[in-house]
Backbone as JSON, one array per atom type, in Angstrom:
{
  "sequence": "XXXXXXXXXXXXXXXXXXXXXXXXXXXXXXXXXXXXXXXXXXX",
  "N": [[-39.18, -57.13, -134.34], [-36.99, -55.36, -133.65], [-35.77, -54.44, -135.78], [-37.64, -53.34, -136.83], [-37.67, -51.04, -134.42], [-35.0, -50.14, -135.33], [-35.11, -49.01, -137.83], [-37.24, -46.88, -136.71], [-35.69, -45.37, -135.39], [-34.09, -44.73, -137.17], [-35.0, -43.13, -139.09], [-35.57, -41.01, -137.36], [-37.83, -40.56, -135.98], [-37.69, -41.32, -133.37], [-35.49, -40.42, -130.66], [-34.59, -42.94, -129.54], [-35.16, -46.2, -129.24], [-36.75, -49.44, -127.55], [-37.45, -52.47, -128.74], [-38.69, -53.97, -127.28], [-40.61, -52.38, -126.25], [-41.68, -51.42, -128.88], [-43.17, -53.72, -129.45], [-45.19, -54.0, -127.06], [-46.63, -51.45, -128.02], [-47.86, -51.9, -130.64], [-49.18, -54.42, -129.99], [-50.95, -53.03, -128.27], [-52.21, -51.21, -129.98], [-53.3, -53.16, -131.55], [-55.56, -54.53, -130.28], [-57.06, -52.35, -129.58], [-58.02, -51.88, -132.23], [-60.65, -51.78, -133.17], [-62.1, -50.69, -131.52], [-62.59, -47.9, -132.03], [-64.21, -45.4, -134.01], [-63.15, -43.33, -136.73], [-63.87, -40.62, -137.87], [-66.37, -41.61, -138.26], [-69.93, -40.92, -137.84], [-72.04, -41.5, -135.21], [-74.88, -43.2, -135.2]],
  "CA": [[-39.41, -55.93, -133.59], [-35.62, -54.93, -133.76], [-35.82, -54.22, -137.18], [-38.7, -51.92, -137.01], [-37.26, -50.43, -133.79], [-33.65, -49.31, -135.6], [-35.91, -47.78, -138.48], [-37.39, -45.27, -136.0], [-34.58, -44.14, -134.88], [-33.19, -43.98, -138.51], [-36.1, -42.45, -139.58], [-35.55, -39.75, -137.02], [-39.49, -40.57, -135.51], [-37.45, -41.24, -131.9], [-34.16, -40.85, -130.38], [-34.47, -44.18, -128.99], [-36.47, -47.03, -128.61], [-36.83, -50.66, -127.53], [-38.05, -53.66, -129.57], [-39.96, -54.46, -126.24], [-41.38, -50.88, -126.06], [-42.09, -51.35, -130.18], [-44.26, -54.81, -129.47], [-46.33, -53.75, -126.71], [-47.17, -50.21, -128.4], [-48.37, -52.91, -131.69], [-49.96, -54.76, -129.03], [-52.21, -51.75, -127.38], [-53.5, -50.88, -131.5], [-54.48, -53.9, -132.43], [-56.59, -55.23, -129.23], [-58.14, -51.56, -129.67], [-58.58, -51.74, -133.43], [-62.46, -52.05, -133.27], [-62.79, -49.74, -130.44], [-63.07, -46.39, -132.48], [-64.49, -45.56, -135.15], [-62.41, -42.49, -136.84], [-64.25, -40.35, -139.23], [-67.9, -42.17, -138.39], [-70.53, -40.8, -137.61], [-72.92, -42.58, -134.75], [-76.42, -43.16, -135.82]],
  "C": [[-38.15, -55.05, -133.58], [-35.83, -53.85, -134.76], [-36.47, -52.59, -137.02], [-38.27, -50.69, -136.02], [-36.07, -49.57, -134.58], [-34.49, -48.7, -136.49], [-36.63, -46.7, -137.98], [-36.53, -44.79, -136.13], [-33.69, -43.81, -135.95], [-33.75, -43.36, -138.72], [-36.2, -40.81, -139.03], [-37.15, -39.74, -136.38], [-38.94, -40.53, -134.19], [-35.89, -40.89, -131.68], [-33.69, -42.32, -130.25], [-35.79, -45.13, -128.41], [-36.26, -48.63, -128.51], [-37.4, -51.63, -128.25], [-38.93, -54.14, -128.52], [-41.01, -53.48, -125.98], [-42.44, -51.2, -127.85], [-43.59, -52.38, -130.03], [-45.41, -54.1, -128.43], [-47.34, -52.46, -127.18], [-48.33, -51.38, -129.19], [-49.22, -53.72, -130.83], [-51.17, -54.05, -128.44], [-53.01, -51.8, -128.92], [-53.97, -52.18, -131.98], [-55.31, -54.63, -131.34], [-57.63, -53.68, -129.6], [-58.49, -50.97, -131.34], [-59.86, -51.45, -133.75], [-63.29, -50.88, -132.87], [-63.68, -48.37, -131.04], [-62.85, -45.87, -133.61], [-64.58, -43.87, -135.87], [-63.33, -42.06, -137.9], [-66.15, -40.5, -139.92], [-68.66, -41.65, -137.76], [-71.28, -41.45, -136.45], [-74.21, -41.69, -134.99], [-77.39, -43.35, -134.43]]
}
């Protein structure tokens, strides 16, 4: 989570960010992966 955290902020995507902030974000998208369905139509 580190890792990915210092590449934001190299990247220039944040000023700053936590490796504990990074996991639970990654945490929220993939419990609601399923949820919504981008692009689809409902029938």
């Amino acid at each position: 989570m580190q890792l990915l955290a210092d590449r934001l902020v190299t990247l220039g995507v944040v000023d700053s960010i936590s490796d504990e902030t990074v996991r639970r974000t990654l945490e929220k998208t993939r419990s609601n992966r399923g949820k919504f369905n981008v692009g689809v139509s409902p029938r």
